[in-house]
C-alpha positions as CSV (number, residue, x, y, z in Angstrom):
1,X,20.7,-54.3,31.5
2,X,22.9,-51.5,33.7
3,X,23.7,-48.2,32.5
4,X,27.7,-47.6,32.2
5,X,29.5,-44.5,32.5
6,X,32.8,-43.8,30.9
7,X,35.2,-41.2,30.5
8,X,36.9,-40.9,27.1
9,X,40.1,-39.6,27.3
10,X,42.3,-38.0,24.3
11,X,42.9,-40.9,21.7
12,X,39.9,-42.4,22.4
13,X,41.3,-44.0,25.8
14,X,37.9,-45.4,27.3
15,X,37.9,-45.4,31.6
16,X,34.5,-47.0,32.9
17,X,33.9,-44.9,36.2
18,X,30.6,-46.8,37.2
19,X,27.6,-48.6,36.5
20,X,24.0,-47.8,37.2
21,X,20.6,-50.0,37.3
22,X,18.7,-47.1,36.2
23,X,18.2,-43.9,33.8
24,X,18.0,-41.2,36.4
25,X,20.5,-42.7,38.3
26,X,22.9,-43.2,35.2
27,X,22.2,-39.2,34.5
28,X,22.7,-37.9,38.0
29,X,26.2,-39.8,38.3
30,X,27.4,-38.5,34.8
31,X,26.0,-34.8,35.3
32,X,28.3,-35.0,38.7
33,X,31.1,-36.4,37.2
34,X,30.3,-33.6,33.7
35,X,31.0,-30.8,36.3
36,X,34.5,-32.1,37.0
37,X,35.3,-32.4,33.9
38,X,38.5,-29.6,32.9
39,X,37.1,-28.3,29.1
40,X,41.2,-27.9,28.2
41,X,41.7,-31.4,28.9
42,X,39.5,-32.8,25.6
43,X,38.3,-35.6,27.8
44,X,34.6,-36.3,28.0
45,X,31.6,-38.5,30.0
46,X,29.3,-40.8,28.5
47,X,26.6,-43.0,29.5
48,X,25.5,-46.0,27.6
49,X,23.0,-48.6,28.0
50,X,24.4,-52.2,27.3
51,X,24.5,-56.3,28.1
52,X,27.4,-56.1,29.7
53,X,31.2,-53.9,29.7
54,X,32.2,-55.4,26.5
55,X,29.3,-54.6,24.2
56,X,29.0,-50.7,25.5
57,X,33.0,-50.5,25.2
58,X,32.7,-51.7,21.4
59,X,29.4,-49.1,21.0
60,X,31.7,-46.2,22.2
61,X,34.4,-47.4,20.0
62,X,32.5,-47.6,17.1
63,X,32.8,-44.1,14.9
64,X,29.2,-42.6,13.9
65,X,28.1,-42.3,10.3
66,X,26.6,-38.9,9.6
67,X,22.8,-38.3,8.9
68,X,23.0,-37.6,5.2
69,X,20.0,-35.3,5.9
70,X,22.8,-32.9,7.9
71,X,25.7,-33.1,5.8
72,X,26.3,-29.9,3.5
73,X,27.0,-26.5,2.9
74,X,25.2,-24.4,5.4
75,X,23.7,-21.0,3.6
């Protein structure tokens, strides 16, 4: 299975920007691609690991449920 690197663009716009066959690969091209990157803009890199395009474009989709061990009042 490759590695895929997206950028995620305001709204949740998903653009894949390449595709890896390993880890440190996969890391080098989205650190590059990280440094790029205009903070202002909201727009960020990931990498994913997945069968195909499809199933890491639904996993970046997907919203994350919190770790109920994190949520709360911090004192």
């Amino acid at each position: 299975m490759p590695y895929y690197i997206y950028r995620i663009g305001p709204l949740g716009i998903l653009t894949k920007l390449d595709e890896a066959d390993g880890f440190k690969e996969a890391r080098a091209l989205a650190n590059d691609l990280r440094k790029t990157l205009d903070p202002k803009t909201g727009t960020r890199i990931k990498m994913i690991f997945a069968d195909n395009e499809l199933a890491a474009e639904d996993t970046l989709l997907q919203p994350r449920e919190l770790d109920p061990s994190l949520a709360g009042d911090d004192y």
